[in-house]
TIMI-2910 file (N, C-alpha, C, CB; in pm, 1 decimal, decimal comma, always signed):
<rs>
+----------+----------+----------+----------+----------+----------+----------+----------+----------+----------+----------+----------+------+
!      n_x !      n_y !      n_z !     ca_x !     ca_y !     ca_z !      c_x !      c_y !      c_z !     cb_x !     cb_y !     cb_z ! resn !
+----------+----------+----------+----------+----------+----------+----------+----------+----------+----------+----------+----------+------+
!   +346,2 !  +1080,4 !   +202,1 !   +247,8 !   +983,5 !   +157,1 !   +202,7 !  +1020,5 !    +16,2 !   +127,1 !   +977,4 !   +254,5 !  Unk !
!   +203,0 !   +899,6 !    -80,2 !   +227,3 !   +956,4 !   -205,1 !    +41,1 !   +900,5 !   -268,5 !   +403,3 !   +874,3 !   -295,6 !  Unk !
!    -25,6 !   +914,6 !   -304,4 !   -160,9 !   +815,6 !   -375,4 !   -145,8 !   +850,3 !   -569,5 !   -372,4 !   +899,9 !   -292,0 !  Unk !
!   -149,5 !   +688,2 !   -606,3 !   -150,2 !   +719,7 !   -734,7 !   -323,3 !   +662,9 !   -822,0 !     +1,5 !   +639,1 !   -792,4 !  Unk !
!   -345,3 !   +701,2 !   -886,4 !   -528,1 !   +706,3 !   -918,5 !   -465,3 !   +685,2 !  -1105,7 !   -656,3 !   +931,8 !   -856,2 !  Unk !
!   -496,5 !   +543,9 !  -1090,3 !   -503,9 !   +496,0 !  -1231,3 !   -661,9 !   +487,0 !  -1347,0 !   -447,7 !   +348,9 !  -1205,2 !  Unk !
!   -646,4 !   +522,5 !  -1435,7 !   -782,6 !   +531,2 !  -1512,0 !   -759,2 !   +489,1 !  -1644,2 !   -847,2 !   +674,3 !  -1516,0 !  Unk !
!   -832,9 !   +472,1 !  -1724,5 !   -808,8 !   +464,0 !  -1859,9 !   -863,3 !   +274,0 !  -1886,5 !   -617,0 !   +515,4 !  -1893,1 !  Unk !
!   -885,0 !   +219,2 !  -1797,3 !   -905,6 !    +70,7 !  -1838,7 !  -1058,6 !    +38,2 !  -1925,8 !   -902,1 !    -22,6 !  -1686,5 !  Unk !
!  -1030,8 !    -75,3 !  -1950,2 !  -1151,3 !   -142,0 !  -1983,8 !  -1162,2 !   -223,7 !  -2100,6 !  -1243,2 !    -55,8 !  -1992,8 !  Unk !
!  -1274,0 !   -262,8 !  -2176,6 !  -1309,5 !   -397,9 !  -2223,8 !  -1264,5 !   -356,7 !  -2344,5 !  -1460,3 !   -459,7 !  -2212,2 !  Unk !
!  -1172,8 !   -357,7 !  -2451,4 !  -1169,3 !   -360,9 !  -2581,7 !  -1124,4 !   -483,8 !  -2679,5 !  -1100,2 !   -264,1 !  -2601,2 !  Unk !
!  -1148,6 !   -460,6 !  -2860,2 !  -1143,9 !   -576,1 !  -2854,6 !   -961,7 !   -610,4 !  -2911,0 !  -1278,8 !   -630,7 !  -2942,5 !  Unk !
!   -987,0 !   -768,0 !  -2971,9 !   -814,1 !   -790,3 !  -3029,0 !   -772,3 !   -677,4 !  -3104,4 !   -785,8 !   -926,0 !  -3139,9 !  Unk !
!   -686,1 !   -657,1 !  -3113,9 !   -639,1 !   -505,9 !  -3251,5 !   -646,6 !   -398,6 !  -3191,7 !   -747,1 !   -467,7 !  -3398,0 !  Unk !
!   -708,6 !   -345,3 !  -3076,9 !   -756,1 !   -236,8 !  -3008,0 !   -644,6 !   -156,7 !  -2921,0 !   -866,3 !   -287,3 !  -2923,2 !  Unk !
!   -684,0 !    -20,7 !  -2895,0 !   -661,8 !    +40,7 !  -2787,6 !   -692,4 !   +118,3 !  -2679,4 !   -622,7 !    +66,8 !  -2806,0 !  Unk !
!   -584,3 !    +89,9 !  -2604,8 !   -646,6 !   +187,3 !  -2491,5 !   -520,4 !   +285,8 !  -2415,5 !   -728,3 !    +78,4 !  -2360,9 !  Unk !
!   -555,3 !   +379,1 !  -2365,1 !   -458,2 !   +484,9 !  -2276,4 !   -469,7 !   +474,6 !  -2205,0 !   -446,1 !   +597,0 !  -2265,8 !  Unk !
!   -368,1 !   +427,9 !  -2030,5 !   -397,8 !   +432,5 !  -1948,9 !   -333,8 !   +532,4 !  -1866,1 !   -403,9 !   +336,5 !  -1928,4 !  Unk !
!   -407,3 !   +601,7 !  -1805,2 !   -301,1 !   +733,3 !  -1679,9 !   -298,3 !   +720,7 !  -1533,6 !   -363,8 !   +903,2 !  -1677,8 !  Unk !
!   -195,9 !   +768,2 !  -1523,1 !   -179,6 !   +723,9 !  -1354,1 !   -102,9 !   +863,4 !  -1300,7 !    -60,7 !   +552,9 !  -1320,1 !  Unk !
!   -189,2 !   +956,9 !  -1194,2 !   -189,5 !  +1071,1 !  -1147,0 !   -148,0 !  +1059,3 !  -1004,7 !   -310,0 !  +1130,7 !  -1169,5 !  Unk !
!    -34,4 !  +1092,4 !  -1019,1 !    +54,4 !  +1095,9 !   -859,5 !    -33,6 !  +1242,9 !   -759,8 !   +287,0 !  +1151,7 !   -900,6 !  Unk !
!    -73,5 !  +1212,3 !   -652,0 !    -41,2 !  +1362,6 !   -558,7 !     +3,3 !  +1270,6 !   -415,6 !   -222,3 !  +1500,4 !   -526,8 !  Unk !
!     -4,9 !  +1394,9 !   -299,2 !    +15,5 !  +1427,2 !   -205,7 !   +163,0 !  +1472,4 !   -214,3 !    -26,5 !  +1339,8 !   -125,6 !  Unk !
!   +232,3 !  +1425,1 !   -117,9 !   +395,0 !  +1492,7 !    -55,1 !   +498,2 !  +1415,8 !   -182,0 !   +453,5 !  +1414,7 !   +162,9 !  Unk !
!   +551,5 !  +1481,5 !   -256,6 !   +642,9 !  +1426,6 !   -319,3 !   +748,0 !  +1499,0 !   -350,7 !   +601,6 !  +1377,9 !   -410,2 !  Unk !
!   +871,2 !  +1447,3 !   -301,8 !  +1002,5 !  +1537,7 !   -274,8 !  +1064,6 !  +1569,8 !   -419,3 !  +1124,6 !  +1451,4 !   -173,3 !  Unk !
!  +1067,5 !  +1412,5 !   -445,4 !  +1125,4 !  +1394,5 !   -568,9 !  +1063,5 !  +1228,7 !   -616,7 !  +1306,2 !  +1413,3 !   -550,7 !  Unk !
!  +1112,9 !  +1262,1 !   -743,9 !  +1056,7 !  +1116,7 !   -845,1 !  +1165,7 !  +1057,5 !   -916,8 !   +940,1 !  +1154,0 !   -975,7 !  Unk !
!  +1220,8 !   +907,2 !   -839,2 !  +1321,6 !   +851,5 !   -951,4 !  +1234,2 !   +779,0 !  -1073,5 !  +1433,8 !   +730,3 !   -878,2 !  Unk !
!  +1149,8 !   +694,5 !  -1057,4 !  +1053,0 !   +640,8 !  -1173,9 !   +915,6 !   +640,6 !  -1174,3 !  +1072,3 !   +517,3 !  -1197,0 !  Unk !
!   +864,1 !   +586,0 !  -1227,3 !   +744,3 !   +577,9 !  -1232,4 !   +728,4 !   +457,2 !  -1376,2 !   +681,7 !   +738,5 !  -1241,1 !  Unk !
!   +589,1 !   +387,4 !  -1318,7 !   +624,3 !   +253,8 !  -1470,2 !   +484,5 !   +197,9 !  -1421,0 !   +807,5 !    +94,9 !  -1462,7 !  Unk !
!   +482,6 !    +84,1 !  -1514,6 !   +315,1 !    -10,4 !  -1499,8 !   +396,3 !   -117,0 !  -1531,2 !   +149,6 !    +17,1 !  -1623,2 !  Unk !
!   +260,4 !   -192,0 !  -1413,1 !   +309,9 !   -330,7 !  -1413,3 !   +187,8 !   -404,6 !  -1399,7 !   +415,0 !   -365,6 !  -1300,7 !  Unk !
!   +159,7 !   -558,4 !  -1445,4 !    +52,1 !   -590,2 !  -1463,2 !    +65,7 !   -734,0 !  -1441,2 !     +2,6 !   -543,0 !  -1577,9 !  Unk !
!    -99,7 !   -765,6 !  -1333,0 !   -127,3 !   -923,4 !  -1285,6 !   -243,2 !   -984,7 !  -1349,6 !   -156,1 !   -937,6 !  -1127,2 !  Unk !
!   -209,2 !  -1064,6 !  -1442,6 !   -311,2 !  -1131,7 !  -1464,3 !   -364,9 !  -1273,2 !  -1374,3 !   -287,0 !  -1153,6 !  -1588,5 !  Unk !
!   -455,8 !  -1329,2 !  -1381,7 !   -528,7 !  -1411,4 !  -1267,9 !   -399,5 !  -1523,9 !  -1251,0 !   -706,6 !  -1490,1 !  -1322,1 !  Unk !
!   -403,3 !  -1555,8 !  -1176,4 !   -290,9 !  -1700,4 !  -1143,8 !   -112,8 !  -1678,8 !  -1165,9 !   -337,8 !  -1842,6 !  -1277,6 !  Unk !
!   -160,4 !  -1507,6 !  -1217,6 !    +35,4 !  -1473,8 !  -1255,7 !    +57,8 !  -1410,1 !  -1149,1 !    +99,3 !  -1362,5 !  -1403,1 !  Unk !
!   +174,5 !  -1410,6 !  -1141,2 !   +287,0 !  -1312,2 !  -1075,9 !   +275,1 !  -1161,7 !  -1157,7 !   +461,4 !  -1386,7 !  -1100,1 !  Unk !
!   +310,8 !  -1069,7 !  -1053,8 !   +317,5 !   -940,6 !  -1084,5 !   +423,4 !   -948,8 !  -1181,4 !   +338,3 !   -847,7 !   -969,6 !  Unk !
!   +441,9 !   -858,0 !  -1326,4 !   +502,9 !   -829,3 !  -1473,6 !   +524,2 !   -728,7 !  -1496,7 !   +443,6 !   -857,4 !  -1576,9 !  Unk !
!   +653,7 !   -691,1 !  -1463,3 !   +635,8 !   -512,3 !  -1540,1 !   +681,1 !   -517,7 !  -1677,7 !   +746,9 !   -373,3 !  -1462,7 !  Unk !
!   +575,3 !   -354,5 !  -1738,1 !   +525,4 !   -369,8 !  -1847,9 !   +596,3 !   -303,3 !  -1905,0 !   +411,1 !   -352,4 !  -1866,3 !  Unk !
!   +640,8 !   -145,0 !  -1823,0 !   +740,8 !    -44,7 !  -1851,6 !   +751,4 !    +60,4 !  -1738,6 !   +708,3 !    +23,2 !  -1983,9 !  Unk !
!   +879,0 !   +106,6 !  -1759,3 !   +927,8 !   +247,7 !  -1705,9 !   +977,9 !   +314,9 !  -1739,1 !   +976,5 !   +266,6 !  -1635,5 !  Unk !
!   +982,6 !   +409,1 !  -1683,8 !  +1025,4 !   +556,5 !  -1742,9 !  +1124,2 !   +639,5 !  -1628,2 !   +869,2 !   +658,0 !  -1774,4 !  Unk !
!  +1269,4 !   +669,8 !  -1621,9 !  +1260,4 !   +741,4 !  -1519,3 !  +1256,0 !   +922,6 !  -1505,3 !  +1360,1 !   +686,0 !  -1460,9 !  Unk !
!  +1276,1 !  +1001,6 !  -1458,7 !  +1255,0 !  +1105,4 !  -1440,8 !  +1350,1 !  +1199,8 !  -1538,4 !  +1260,4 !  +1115,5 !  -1308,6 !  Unk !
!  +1457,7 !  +1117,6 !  -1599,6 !  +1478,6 !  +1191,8 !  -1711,9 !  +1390,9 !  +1126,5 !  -1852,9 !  +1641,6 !  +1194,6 !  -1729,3 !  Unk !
!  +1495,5 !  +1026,6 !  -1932,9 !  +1417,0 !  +1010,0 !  -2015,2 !  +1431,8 !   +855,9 !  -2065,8 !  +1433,5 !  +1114,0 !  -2106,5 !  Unk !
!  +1499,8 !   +774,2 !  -1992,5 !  +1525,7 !   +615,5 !  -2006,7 !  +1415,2 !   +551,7 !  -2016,3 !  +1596,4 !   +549,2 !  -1897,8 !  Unk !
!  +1375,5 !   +476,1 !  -2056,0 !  +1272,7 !   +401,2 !  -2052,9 !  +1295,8 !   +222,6 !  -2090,3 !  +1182,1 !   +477,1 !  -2147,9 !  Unk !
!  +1181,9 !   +158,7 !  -2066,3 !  +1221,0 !    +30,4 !  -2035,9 !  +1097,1 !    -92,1 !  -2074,8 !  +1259,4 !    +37,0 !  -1877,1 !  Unk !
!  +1116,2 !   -168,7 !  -2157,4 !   +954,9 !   -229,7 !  -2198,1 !   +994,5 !   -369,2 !  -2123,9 !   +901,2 !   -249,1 !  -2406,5 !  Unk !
!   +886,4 !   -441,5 !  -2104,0 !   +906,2 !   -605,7 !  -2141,4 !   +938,7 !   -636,4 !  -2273,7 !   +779,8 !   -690,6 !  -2118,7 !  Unk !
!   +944,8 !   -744,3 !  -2288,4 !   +968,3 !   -796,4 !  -2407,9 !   +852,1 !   -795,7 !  -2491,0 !  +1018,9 !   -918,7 !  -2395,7 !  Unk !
!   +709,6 !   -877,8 !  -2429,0 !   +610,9 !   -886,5 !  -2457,9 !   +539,9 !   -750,4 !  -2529,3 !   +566,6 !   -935,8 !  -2353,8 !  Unk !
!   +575,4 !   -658,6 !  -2497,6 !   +490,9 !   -505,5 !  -2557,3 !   +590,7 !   -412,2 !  -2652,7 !   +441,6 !   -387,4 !  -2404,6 !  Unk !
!   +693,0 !   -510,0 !  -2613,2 !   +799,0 !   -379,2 !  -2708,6 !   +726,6 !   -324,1 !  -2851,6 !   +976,7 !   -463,2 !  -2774,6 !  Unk !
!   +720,7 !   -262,1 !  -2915,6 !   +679,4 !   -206,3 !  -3048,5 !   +510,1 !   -154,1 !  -3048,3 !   +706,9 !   -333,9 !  -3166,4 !  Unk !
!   +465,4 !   -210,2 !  -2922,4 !   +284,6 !   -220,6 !  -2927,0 !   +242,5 !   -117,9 !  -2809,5 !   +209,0 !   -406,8 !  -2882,3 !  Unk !
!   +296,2 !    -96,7 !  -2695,8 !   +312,5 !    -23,8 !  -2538,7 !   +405,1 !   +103,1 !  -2579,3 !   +405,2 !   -139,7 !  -2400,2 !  Unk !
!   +345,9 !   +223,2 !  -2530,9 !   +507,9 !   +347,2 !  -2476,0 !   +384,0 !   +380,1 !  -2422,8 !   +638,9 !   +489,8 !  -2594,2 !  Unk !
!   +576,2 !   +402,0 !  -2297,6 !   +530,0 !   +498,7 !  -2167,1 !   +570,1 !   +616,8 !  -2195,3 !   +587,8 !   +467,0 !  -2023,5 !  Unk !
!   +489,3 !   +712,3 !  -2157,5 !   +560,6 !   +882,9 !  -2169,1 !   +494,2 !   +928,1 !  -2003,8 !   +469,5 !  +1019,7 !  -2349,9 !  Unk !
!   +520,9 !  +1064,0 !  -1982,1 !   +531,9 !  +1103,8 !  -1861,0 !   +508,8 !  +1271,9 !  -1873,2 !   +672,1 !  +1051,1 !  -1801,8 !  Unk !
!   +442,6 !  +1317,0 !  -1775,3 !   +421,8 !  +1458,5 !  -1796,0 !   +424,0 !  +1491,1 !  -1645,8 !   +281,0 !  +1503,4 !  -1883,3 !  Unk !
!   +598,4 !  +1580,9 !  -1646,3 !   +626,6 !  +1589,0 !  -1529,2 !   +565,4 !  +1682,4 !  -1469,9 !   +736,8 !  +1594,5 !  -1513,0 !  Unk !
!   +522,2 !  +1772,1 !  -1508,4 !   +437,7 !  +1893,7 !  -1454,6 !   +315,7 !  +1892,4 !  -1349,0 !   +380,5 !  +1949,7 !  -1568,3 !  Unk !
!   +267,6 !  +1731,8 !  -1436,4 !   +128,4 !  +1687,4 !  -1394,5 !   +144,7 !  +1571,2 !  -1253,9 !    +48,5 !  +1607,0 !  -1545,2 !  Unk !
!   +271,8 !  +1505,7 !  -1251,2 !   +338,2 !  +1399,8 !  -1203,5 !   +238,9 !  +1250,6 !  -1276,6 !   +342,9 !  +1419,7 !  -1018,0 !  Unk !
!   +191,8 !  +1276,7 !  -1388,1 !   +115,7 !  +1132,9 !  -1426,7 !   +218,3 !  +1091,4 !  -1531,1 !    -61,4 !  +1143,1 !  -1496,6 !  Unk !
!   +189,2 !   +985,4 !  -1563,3 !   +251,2 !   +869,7 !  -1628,1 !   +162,7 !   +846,6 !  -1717,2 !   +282,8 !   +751,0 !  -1548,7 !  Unk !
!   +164,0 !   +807,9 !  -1862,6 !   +102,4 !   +737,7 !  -1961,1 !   +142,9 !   +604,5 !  -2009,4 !   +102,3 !   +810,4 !  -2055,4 !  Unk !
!    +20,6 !   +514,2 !  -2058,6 !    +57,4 !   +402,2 !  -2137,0 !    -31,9 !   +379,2 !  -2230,1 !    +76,4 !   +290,3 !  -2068,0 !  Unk !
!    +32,1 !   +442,8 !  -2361,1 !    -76,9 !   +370,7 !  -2481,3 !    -47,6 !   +250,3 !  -2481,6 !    -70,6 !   +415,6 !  -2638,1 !  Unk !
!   -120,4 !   +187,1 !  -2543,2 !   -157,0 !    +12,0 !  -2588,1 !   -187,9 !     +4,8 !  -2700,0 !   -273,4 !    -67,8 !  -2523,1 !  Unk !
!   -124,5 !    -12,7 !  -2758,5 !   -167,2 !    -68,9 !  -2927,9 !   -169,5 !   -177,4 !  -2949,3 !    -90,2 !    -39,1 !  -3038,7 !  Unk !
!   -255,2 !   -244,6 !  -3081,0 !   -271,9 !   -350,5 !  -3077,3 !   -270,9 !   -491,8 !  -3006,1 !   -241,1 !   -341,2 !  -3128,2 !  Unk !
!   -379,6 !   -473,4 !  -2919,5 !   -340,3 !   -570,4 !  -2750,9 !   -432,7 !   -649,5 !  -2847,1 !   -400,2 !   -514,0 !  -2532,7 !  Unk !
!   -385,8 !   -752,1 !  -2755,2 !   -418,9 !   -930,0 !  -2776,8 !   -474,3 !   -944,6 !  -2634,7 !   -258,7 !  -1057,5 !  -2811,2 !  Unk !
!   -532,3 !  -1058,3 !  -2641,2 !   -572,4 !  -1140,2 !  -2552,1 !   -467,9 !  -1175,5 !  -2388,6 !   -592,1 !  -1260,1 !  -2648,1 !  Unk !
!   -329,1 !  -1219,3 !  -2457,8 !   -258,1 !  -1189,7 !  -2347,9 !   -226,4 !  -1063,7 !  -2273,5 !   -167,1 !  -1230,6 !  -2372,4 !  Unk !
!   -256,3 !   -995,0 !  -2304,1 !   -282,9 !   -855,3 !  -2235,8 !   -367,7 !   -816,3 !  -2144,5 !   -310,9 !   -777,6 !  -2309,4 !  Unk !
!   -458,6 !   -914,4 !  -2081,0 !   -549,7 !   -890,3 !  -2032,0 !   -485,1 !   -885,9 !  -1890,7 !   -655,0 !   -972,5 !  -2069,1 !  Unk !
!   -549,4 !   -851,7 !  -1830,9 !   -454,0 !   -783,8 !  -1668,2 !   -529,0 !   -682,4 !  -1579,0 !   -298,4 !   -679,4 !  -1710,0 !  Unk !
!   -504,9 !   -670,5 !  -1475,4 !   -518,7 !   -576,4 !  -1375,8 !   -408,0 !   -496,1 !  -1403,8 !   -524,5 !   -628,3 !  -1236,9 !  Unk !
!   -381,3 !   -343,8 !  -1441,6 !   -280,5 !   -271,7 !  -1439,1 !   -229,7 !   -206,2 !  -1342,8 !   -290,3 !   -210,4 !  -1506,9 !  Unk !
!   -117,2 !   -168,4 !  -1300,3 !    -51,6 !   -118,4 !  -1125,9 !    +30,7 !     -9,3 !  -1168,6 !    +64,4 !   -248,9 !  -1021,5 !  Unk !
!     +7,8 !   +112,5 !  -1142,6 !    +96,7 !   +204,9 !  -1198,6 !   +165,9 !   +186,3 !  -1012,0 !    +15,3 !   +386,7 !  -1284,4 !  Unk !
!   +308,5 !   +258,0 !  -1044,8 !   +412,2 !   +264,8 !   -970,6 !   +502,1 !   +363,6 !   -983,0 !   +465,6 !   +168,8 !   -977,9 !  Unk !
!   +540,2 !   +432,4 !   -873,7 !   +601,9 !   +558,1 !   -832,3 !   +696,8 !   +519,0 !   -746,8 !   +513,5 !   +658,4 !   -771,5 !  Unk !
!   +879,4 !   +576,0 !   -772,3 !   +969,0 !   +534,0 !   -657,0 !   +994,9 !   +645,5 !   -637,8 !  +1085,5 !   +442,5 !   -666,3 !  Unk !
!  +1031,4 !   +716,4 !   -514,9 !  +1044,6 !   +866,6 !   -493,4 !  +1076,0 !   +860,5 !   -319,1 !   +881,8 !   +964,8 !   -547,4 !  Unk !
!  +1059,3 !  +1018,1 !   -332,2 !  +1078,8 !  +1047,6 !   -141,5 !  +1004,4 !  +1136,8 !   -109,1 !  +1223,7 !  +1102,7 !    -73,6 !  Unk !
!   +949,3 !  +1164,7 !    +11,4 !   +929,8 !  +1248,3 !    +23,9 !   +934,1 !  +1423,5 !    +94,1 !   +895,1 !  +1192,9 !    +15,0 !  Unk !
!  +1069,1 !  +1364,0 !    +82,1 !  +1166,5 !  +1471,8 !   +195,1 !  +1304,1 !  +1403,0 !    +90,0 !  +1168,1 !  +1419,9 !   +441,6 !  Unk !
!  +1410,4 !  +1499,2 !   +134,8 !  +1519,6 !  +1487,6 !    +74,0 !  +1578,8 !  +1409,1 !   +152,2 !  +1582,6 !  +1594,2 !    +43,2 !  Unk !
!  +1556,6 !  +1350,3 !   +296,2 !  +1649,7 !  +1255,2 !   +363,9 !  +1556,8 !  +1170,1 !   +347,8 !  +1710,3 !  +1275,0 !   +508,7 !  Unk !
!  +1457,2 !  +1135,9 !   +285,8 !  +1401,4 !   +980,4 !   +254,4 !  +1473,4 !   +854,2 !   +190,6 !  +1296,0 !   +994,1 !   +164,9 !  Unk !
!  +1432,2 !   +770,5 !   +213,4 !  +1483,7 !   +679,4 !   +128,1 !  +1380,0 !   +688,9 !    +38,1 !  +1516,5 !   +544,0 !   +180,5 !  Unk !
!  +1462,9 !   +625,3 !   -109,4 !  +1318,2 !   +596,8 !   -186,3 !  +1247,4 !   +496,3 !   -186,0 !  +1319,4 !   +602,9 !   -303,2 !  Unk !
!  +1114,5 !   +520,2 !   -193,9 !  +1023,9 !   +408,8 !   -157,5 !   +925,5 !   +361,4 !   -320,4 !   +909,9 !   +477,9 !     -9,7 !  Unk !
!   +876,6 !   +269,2 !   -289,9 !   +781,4 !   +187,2 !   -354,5 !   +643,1 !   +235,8 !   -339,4 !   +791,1 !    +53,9 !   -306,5 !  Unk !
!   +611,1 !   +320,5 !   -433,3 !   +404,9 !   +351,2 !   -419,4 !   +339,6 !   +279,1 !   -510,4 !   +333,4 !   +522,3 !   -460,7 !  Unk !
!   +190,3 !   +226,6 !   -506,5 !   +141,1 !   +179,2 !   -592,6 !     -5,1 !   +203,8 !   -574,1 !   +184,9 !    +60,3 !   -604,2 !  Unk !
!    -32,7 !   +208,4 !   -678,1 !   -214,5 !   +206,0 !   -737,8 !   -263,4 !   +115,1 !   -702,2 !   -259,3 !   +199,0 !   -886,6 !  Unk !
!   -397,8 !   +163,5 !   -730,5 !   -489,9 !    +61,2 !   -711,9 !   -516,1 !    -36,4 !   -784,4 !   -582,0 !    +97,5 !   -699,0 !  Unk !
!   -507,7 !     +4,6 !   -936,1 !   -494,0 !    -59,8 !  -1054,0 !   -608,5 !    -44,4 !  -1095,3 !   -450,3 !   -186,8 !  -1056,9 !  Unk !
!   -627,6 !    -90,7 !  -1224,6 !   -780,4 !    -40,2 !  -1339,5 !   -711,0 !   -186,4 !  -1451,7 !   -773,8 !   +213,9 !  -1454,0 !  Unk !
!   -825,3 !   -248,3 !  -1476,8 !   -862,9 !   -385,6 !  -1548,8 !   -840,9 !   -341,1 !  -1659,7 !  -1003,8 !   -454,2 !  -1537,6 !  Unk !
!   -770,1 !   -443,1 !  -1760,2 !   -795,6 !   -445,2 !  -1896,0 !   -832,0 !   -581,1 !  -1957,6 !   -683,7 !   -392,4 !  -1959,5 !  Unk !
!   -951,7 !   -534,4 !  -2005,3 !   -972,5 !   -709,8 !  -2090,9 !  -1003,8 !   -645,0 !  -2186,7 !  -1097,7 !   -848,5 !  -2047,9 !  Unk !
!   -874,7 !   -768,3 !  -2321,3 !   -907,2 !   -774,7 !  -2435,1 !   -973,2 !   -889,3 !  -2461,9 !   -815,1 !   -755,2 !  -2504,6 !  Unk !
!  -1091,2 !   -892,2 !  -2547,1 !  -1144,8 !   -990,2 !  -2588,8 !  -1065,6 !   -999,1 !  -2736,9 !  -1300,4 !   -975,5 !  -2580,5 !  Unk !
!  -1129,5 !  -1179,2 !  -2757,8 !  -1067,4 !  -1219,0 !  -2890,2 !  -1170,7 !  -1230,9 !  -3011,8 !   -995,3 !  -1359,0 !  -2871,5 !  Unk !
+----------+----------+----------+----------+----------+----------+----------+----------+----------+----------+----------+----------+------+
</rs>
């Protein structure tokens, strides 16, 4: 059983940033990814980026040049700066962990609770 504890959200304005972290514990065998993904009101879930446990990584389209994910395996958390967010950025954020927790696991799907971001304009 894996719990991931996302932090870093909140109200900033257009042009702004923010860091968001997402801190894996309990039983974790192993880690194929880890990434954020984000719902804004009336959308469908969007992923934003990933990272996997070596060093691939993966944006939307929407954040490419403005979003990186990095990762600090030691810690098992995940990072996402945000640079220059806009308005469409505004979202509930979902960090996400695929892993096992035993070596005969399959890998599974974990997710956060998520932490809000509103950019105002």
């Amino acid at each position: 059983h894996v719990q991931l504890v996302e932090s870093g959200g909140g109200l900033v304005q257009a042009g702004g940033s923010l860091r968001l972290s997402c801190a894996a514990s309990g039983i974790i065998y192993s880690i194929n990814s880890m990434g954020w993904y984000r719902q804004a009101p009336e959308n469908q879930r969007e992923l934003v980026a990933t990272i996997t446990s070596g060093s691939s990584t993966n944006y939307a389209d929407s954040v490419k040049g403005r979003f990186t994910i990095s990762r600090d395996n030691a810690k098992n958390t995940v990072y996402l700066q945000m640079n220059s967010l806009n308005p469409e950025d505004t979202a509930v954020y979902y960090c996400r962990l695929t892993g096992r927790y035993s070596m005969r696991a399959v890998p599974t799907d974990y997710w956060g609770q998520g932490t809000q971001v509103t950019v105002s304009s």
